[in-house]
Every structure is written in C-alpha cells, then in structure tokens.
C-alpha beads as a LAMMPS data file, in Angstrom:
LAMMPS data file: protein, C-alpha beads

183 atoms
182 bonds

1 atom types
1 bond types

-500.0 500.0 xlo xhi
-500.0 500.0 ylo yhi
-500.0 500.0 zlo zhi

Masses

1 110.0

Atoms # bond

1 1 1 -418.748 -412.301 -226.779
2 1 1 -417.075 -414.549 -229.564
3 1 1 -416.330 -413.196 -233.035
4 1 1 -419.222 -415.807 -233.851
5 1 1 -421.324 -414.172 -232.226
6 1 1 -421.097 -411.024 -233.980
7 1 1 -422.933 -410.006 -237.104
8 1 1 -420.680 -410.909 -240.459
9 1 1 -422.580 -407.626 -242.369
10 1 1 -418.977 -405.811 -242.482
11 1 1 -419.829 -402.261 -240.597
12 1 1 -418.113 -399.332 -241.950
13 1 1 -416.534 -396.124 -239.635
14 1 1 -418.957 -392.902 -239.016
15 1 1 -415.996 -390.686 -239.612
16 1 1 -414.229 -391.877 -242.531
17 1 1 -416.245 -394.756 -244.132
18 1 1 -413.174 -397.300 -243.883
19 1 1 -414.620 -400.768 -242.528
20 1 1 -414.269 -401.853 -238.948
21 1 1 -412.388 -404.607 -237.642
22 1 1 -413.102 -406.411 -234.569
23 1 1 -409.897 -405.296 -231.987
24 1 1 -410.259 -406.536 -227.895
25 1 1 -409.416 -404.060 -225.229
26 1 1 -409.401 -406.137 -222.022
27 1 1 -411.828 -408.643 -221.660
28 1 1 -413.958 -406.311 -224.129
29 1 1 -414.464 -407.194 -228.080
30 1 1 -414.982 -403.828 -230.083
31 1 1 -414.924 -402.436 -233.475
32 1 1 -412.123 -400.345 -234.429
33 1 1 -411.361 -398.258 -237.425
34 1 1 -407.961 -399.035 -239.194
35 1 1 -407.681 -395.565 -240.621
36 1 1 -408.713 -393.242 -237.750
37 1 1 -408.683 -395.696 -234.951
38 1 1 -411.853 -394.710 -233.000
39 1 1 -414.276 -397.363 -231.960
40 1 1 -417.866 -398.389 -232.267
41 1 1 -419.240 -399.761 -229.086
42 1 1 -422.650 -401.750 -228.860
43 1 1 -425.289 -400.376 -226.304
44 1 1 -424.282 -403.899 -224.303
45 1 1 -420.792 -403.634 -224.680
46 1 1 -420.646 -399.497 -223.396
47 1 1 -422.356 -401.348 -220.455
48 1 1 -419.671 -403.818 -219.568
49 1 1 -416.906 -401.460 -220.283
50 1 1 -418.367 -399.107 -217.503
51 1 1 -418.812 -402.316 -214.954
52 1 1 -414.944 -403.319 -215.652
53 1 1 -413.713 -399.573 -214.866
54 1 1 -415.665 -399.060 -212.243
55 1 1 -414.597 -402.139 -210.170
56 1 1 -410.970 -400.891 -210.445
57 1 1 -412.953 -397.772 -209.667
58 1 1 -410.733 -395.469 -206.804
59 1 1 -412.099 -392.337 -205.145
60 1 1 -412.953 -389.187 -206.753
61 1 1 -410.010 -387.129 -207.857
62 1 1 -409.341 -383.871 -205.743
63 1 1 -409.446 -381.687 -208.455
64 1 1 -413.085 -382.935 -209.348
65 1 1 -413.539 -383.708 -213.229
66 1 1 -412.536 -381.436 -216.265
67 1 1 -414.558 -379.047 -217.177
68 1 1 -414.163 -377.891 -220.668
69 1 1 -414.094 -380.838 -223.588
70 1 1 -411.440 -381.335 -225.740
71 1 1 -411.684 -381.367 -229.827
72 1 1 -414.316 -379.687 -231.825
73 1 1 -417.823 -379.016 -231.765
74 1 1 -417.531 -377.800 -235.059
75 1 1 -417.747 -381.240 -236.925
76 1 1 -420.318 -382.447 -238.629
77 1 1 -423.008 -385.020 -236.698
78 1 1 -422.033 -388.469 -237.189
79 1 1 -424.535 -391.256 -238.427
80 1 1 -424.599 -394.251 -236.957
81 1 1 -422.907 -397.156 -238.678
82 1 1 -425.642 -399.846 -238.150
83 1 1 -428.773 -397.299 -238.726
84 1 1 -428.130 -394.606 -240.469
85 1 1 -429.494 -391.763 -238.077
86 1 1 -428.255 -388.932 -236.846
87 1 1 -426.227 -389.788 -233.345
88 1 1 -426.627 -387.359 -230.273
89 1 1 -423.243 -385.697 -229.464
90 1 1 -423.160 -385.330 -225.769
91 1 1 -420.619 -384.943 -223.142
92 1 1 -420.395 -388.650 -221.001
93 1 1 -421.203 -388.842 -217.590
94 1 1 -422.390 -385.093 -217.659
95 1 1 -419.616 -384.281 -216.139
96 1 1 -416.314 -385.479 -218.334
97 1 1 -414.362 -384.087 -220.706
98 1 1 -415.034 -386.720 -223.734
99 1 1 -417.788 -386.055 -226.123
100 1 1 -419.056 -388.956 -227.373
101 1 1 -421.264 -389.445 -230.366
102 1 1 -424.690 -391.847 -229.283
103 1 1 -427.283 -393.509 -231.541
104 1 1 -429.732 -394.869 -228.512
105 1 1 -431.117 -397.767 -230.204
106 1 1 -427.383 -398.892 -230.838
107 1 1 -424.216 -397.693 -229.686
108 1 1 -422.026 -395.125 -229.307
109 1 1 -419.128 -393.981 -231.348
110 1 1 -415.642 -393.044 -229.300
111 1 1 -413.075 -390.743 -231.174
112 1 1 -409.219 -392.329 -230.715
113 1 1 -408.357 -391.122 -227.794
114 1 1 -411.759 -391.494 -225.911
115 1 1 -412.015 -394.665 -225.022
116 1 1 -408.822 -394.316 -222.618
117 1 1 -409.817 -391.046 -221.669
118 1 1 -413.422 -392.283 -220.719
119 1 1 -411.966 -395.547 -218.867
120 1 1 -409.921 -392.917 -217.001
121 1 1 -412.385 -390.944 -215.854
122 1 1 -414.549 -393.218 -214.723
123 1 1 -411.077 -395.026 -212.610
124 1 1 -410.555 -391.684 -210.921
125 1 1 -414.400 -391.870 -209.674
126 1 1 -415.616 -388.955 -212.102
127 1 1 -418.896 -391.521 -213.475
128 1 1 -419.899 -392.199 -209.723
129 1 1 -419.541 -388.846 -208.538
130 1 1 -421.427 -387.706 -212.044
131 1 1 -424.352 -389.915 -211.116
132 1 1 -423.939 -389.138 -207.478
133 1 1 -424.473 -385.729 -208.596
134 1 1 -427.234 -386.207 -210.454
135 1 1 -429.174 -388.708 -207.567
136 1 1 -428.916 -385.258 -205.255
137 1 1 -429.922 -383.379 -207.692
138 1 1 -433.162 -385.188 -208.485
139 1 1 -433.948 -386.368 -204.868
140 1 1 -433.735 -382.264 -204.145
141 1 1 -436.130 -381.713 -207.150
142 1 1 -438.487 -384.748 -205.559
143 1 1 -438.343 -382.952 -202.299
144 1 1 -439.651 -379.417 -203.718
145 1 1 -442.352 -381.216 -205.692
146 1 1 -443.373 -382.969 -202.111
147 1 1 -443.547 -379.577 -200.309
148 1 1 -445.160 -378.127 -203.435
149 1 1 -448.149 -380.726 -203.331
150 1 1 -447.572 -380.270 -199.281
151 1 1 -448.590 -376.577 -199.953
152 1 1 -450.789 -376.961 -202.498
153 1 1 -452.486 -379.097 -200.186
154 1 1 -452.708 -376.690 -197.432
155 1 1 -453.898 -373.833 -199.547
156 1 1 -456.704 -376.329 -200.861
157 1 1 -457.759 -377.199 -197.078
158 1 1 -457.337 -373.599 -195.984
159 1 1 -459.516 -372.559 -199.257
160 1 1 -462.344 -375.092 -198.148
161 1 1 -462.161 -373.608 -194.959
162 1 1 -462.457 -370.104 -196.104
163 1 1 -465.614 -371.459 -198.334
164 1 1 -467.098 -372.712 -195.799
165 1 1 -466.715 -369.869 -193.233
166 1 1 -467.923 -367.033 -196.030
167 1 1 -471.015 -369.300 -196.532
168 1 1 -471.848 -369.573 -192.477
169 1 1 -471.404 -365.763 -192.791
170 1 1 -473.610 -365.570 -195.796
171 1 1 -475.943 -367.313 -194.025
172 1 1 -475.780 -365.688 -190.823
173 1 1 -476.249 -362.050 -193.171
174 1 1 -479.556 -363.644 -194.611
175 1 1 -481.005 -365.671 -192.248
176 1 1 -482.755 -362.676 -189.737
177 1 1 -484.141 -361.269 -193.252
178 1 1 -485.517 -364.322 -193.988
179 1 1 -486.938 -364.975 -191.089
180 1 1 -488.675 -361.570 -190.988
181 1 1 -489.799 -362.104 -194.389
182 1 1 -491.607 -365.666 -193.500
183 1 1 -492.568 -363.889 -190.073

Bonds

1 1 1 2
2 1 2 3
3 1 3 4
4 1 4 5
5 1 5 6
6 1 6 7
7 1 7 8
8 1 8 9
9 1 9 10
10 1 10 11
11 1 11 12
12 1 12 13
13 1 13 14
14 1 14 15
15 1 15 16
16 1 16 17
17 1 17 18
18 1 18 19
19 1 19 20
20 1 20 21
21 1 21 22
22 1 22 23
23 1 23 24
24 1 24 25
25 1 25 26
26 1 26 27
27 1 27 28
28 1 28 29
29 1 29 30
30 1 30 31
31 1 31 32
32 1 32 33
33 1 33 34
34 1 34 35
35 1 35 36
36 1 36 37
37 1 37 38
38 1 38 39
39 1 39 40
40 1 40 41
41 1 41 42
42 1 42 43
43 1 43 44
44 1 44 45
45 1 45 46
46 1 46 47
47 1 47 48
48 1 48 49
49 1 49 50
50 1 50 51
51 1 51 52
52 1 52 53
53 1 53 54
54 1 54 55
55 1 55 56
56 1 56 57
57 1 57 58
58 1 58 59
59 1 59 60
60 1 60 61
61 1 61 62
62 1 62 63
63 1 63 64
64 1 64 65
65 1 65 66
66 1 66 67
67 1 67 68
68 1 68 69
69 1 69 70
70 1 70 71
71 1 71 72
72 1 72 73
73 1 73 74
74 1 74 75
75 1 75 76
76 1 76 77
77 1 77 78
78 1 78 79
79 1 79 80
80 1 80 81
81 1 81 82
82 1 82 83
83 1 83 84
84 1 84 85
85 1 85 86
86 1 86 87
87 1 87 88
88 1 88 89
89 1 89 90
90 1 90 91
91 1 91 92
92 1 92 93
93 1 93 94
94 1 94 95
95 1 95 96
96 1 96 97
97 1 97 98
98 1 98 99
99 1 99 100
100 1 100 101
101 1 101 102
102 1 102 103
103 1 103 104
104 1 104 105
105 1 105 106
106 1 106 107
107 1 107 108
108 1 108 109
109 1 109 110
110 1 110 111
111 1 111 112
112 1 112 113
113 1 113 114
114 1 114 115
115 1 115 116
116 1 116 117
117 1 117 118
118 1 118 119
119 1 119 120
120 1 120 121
121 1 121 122
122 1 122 123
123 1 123 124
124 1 124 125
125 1 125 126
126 1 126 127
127 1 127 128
128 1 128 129
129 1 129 130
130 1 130 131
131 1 131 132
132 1 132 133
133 1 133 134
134 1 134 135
135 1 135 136
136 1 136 137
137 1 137 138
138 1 138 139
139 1 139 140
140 1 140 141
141 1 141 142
142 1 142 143
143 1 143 144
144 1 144 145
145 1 145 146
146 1 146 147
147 1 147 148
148 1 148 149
149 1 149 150
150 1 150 151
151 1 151 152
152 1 152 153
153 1 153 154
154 1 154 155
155 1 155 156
156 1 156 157
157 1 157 158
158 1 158 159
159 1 159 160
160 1 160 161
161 1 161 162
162 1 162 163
163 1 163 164
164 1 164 165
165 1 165 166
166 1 166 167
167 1 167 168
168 1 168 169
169 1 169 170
170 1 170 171
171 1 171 172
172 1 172 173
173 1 173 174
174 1 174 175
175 1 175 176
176 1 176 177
177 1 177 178
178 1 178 179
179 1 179 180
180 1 180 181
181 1 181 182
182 1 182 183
C-alpha cells in the first residue's frame, strides 16, 4: 500500500490524541504515534502482518506461550481513531501475553511494545498453536453435539417404540372386553 493510497483525513492516537504519522515496519505501512509510539493497524493490514510472521513462522516454543499479560487492565477503554467507539480489549491469539485494543469494523490499536511482542509470538508458533487449540477444541464440542443428536435420536426411536408397544398392550387389555361387549 502507497502513502497515496491512504486516506489524507490526518488520524489522531487513541491514547494521547497526538496525530499519527505513517512509519513502515517491513514490507508493512502503519500509523504510528510520535508521542507514545504505539500503532494503529487497519483490519487489512493486522492481516498481512500475521501472513509475514507466520511464514518465518518456527515451531512452538517448549515452554508453551505466557500466561499472564503484561501492563494494566486498569486503563481506561480506548476509542477508536477512525470511529469513535468503544474498542474491545482482548488478549491476541487467546493465548499471548499482549492485550490489544480492537474496533472490528476497523483496526486494532498496539501499545509500543506490542507490535514486536505480537510478531514474536506468533515467530515462536504461539498464533498456530492458539488456533490449533482452538480447532480441537471446537471439533471436540462438534463431536458431543453429534453424539448428543446421536442420543437424542435413540431416545426418540426407543420412545416410539415404547408408544407403540403400550398401545398393542392397551389394545390387547381392551380388546376381549370389547369383544364381549359386541358379543
């Protein structure tokens, strides 16, 4: 992407409402703050950044991912610099240590130091083991639904069956009465 073909509206930082510059880190064009140097990153360009990192990609670290995010929860919730709205705070990849502030419709904001520290973990294979995770984890939830319904199923057959067999009884109770009564 070409400074061209960027929107001219000057963009101003979530955190302390200095305007954004356009900086390049690799092959990737991104807005960075002057004064607190954290970066806004378009929806496409999180994308790309994640496709770079993971082709240098190497396989997951022994010691797994961290486990406890560094900085503060305590901040407020950032808005986001092209919409205004609230941004989700979440933890990336599910798994990492970086908390990263996302607006959905368009990007997400990355504190100074988590850019590198995202780029890292997904390097050391934390993002593919994260969604790796999370593929086992729904193709186990998939496979309890399918025995659920496989159950479900059963119990509806066996039901019918019961139905069936307390009206052939019912009918077997009534029948010599009726017959006696039409005698």
């Amino acid at each position: 992407m070409s400074m061209s073909d960027v929107s001219e509206k000057p963009t101003r930082c979530p955190c302390c409402d200095s305007y954004l510059d356009w900086d390049q880190a690799g092959e990737v064009k991104l807005l960075r703050c002057p004064q607190c140097d954290g970066f806004w990153v378009a929806r496409e360009t999180m994308a790309q950044i994640e496709a770079l990192a993971m082709a240098e990609a190497i396989s997951p670290p022994a010691s797994d991912v961290l486990k406890e995010p560094l900085g503060s929860d305590a901040r407020p919730f950032l808005k986001c610099p092209e919409c205004g709205e609230l941004m989700r705070r979440r933890r990336y990849g599910k798994r990492s240590a970086v908390i990263i502030d996302v607006c959905s419709a368009h990007g997400t904001w990355l504190d100074a130091d988590e850019l590198q520290r995202l780029v890292v973990f997904i390097k050391d294979g934390g993002f593919e083991a994260s969604v790796r995770k999370e593929r086992d984890w729904l193709e186990a939830l998939l496979e309890k639904e399918a025995s659920r319904m496989r159950l479900d199923s059963t119990r509806s057959l066996n039901s019918r069956d019961g139905e069936r067999q307390a009206a052939r009884n019912l009918a077997e109770a009534l029948l010599p009465g009726i017959y006696r009564a039409l005698g």
